[in-house]
C-alpha positions in Angstrom: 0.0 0.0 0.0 3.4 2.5 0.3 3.1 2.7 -3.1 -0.4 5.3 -3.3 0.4 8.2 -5.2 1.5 10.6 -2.4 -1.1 13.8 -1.1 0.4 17.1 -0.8 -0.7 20.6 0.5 0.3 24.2 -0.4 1.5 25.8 3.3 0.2 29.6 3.4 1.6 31.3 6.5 1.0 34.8 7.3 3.9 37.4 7.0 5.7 37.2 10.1 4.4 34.1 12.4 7.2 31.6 13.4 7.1 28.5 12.0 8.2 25.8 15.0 8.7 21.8 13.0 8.9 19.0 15.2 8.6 15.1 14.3 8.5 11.7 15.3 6.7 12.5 18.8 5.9 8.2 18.7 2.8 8.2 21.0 5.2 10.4 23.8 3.0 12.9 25.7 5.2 14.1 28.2 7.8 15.2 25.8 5.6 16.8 23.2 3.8 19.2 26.1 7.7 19.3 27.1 9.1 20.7 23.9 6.0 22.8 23.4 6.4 25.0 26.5 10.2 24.9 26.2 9.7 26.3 22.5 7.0 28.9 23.7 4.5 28.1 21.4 1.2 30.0 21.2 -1.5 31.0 19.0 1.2 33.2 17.2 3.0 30.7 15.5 2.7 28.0 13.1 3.2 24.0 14.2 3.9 21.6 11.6 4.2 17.9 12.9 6.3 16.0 10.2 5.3 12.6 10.4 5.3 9.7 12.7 3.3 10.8 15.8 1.7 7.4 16.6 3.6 4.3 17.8 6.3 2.8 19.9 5.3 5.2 22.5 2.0 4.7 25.7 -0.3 6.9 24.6 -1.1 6.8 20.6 -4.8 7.0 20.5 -4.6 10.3 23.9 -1.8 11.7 21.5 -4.1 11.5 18.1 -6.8 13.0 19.7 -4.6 15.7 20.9 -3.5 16.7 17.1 -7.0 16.4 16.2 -8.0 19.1 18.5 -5.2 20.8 17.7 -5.6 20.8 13.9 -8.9 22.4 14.7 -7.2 26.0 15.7 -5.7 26.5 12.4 -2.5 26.8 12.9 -1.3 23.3 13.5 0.0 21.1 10.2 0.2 17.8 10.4 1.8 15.3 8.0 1.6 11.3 7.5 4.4 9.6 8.4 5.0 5.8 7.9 3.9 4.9 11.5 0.9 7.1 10.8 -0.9 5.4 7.6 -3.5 3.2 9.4 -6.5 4.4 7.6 -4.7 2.4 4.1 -6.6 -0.6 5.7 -9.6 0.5 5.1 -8.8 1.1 1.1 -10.4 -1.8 -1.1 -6.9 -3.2 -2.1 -5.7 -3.7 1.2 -4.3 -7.5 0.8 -6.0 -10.0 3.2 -2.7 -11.4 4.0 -1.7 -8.2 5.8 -4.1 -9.1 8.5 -1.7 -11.4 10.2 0.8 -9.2 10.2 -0.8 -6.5 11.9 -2.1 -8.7 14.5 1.6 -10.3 14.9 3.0 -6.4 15.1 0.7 -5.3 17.6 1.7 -8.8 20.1 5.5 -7.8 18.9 5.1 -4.2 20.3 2.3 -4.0 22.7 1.9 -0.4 22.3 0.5 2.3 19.4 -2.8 3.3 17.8 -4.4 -0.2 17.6 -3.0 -1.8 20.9 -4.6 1.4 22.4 -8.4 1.3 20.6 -8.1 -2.4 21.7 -7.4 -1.6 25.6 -10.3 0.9 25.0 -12.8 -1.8 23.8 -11.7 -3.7 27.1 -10.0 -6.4 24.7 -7.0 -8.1 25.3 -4.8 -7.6 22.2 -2.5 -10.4 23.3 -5.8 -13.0 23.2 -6.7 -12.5 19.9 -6.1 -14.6 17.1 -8.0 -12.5 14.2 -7.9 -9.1 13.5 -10.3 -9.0 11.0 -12.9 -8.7 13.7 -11.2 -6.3 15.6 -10.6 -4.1 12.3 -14.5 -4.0 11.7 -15.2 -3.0 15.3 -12.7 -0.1 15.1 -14.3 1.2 11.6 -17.2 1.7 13.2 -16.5 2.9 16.4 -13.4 5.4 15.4 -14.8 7.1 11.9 -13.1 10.2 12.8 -9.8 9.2 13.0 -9.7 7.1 9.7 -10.9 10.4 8.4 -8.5 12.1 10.0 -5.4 9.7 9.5 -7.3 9.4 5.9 -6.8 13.2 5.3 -3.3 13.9 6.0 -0.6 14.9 3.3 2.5 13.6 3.2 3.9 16.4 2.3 3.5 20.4 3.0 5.4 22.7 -0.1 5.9 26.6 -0.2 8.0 28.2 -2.8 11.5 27.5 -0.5 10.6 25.0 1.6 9.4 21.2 1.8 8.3 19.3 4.8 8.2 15.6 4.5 8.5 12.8 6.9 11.5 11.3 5.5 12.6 12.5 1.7 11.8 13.2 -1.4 13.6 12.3 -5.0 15.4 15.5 -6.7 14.8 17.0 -9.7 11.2 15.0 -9.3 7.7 16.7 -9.1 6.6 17.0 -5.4 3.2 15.4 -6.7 4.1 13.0 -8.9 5.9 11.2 -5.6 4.5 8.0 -4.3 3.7 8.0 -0.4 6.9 6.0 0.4 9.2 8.3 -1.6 8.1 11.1 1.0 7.8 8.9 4.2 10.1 5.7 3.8 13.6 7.2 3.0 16.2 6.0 5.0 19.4 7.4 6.1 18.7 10.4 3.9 21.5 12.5 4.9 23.9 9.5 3.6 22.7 9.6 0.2 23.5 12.3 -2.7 20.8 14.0 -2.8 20.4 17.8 -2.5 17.4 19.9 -3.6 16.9 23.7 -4.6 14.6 24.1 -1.8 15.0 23.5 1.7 13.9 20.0 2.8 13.1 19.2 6.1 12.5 15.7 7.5 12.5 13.0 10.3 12.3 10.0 10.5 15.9 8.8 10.8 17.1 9.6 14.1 20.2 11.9 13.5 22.4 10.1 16.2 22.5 7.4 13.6 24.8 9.3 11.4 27.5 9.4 14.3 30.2 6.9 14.3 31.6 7.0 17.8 29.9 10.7 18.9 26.5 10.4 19.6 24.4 13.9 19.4 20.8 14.2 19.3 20.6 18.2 18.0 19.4 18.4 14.6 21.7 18.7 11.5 21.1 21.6 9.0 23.2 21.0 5.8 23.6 24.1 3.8 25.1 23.1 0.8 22.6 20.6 0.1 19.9 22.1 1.9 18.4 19.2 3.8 17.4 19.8 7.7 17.0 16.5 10.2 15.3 17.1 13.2 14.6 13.4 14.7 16.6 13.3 18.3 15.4 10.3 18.8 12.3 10.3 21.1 11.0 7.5 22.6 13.3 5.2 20.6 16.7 6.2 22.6 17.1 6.2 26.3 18.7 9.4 25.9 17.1 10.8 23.0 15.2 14.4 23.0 12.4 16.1 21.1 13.4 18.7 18.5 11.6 21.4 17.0 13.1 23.3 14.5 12.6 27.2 14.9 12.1 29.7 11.4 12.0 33.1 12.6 9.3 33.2 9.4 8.7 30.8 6.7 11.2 32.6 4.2 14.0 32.9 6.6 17.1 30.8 7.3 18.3 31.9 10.2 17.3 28.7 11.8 17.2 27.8 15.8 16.1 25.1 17.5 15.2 23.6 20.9 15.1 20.0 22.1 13.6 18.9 25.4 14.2 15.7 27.8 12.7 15.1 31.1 16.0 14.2 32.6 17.6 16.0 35.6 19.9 18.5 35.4 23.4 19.2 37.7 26.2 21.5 37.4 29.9 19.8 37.3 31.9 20.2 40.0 35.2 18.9 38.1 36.7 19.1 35.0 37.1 16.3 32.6 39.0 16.1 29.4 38.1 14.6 26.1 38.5 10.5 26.3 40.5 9.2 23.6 39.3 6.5 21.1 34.8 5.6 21.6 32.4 3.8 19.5 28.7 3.9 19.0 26.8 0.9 19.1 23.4 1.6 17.4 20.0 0.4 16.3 19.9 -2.0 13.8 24.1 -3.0 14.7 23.6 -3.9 18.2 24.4 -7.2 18.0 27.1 -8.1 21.0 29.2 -10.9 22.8 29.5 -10.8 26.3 32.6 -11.4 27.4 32.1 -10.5 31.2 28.6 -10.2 32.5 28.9 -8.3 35.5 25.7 -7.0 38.2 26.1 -3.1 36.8 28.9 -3.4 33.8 29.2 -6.1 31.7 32.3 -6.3 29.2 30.6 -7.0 25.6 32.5 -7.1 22.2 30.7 -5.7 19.2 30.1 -8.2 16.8 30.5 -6.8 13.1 33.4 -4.3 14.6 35.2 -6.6 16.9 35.2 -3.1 19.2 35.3 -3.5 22.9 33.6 -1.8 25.6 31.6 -2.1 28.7 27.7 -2.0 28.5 25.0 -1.7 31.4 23.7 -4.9 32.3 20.7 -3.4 31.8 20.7 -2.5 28.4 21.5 -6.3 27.1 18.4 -7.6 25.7 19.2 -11.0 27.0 20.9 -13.5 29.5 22.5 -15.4 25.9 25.8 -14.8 25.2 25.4 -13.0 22.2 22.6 -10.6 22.3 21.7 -7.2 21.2 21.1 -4.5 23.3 20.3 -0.9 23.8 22.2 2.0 22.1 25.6 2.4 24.3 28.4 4.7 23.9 32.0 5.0 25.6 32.4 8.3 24.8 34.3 10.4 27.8 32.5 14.1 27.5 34.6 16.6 27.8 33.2 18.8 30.9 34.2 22.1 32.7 33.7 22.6 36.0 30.1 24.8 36.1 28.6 23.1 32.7 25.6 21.9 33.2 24.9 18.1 32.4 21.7 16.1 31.9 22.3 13.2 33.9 20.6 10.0 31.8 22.1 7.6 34.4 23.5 7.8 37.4 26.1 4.5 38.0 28.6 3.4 40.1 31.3 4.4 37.6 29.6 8.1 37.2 27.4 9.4 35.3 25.9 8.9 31.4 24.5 12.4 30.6 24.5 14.6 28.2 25.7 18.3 27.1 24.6 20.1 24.3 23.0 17.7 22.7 26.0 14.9 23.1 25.7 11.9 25.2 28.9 10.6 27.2 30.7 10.0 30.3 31.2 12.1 33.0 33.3 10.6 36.0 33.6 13.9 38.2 31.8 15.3 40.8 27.8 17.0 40.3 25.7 19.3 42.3 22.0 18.3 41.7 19.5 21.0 40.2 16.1 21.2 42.3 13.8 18.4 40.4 11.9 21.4 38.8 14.9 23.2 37.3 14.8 22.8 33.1 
């Protein structure tokens, strides 16, 4: 069904508003209310969400209604991103076969959209064996958010900018693009591409371009003219929400903010650079522990042979080889009075981040009053 001819929208803004872009909330309430008040946003400005709202998060169906409301006021855009296209299975050539696999996918994750309207119905998604049921009860007692998922471009265009979930092919016609053109490119920023407008996109969280630095802020290429805002909400244990700030849609003196909920503290020491670090990352995670240990275990990346000690907690499983969550080595550098976002707090120091960057910090930190930002 990606391949439906895509559905795109003309974005009018009036002279002067600022336009705030955020993406891939994933069903995360807290950190969309979060990044909204951190970013100020009112009635004044213009909101575009760029794709991939629902899933992987708690609180899809809450979060849909939200946008819905939202949408309502005017000033609120929102585009369809791939974990956003539920109302295809209600289009005529939606294959039977696909049945299965949403019921398999919603067992597999045990959260998003469905998982939610089933919980709702007071039905156990995990005792089903048939979705088809399920998909008939939902048709008929959600019609306003098939219309609504139904209704979404996937794509906005102005005269300088596109927003689309996850790409778009140069040189190409913004409407002769298929859905997954605009909302199932990956890795975009490691392809060739550059446009004549500015494109801005999600879907790929941007720590996934770092090889041994991870940094969740978004990355604005000039030359080519491609923005990626995804820090990696919900997915990472230390990712952030990112909304990208235009002044006004024709300008490109862009700003952004990104908001976590983790704790804040000033260093008391400082730290220098560490020396050689490695990323391990979704979809390369796979590991060999080497030394399982109650707080550190010593694990060896598979594919890079690389060496490094993980948290217990992060390894998926008690097998020998495993995968596991995103972990880093990286030693931050620090100065004494920066102020770190402490992600976790261990018995070798702490894994926080600065700026943006997630790393190491082995010194000394004077806690920030829980309601400090």
């Amino acid at each position: 069904m990606a391949e439906l001819p895509a559905r795109i929208q003309r974005l009018t803004v009036p002279h002067g508003r600022r336009i705030l872009v955020t993406s891939d909330i994933h069903g995360n309430i807290p950190y969309f209310e979060g990044a909204l008040k951190l970013a100020g946003f009112s009635d004044r400005d213009e909101l575009i969400i760029n794709g991939d709202f629902l899933e992987k998060g708690s609180e899809s169906l809450r979060l849909c209604r939200m946008l819905m409301e939202l949408q309502k006021q005017g000033n609120v855009h929102i585009i369809c991103g791939n974990c956003d296209d539920w109302a295809e299975m209600y289009l005529p050539a939606f294959p039977d076969y696909a049945h299965d696999y949403i019921l398999r996918y919603i067992k597999f994750k045990r959260c998003g959209l469905l998982w939610d309207m089933y919980l709702e119905q007071g039905m156990d998604p995990l005792e089903q064996t048939d979705f088809r049921p399920a998909k008939k009860l939902f048709q008929e007692k959600y019609p306003e958010i098939w219309d609504f998922l139904g209704s979404l471009p996937h794509a906005l265009e102005t005269d300088r900018f596109v927003f689309a979930h996850a790409g778009m092919a140069p040189g190409k016609p913004l409407r002769d693009h298929s859905a997954s053109e605009l909302d199932r490119v990956n890795a975009l920023l490691q392809t060739d591409r550059r446009f004549d407008r500015w494109l801005v996109v999600g879907h790929w969280p941007v720590m996934l371009y770092g090889e041994n630095i991870v940094c969740a802020n978004p990355i604005i290429e000039r030359e080519r003219k491609i923005i990626s805002i995804d820090g990696g909400c919900t997915l990472k244990d230390d990712g952030q929400l990112n909304v990208l700030i235009l002044p006004e849609l024709d300008s490109e003196d862009f700003s952004f903010v990104g908001y976590d909920p983790f704790p804040t503290g000033t260093a008391l020491d400082d730290q220098a650079e560490g020396g050689r670090s490695y990323y391990i990352r979704w979809g390369d995670s796979e590991v060999q522990v080497l030394d399982r240990g109650p707080e550190f275990s010593h694990c060896r990346h598979v594919r890079t042979g690389y060496e490094m000690d993980i948290l217990t907690k992060y390894l998926f499983a008690d097998s020998e080889v495993t995968g596991c969550n995103d972990s880093t080595d990286y030693v931050l550098p620090v100065h004494a009075g920066d102020t770190l976002r402490i992600v976790e707090e261990t018995g070798r120091g702490y894994l926080a981040k600065r700026n943006g960057v997630s790393g190491w910090y082995r010194g000394r930190i004077r806690r920030d009053p829980p309601d400090a930002t």
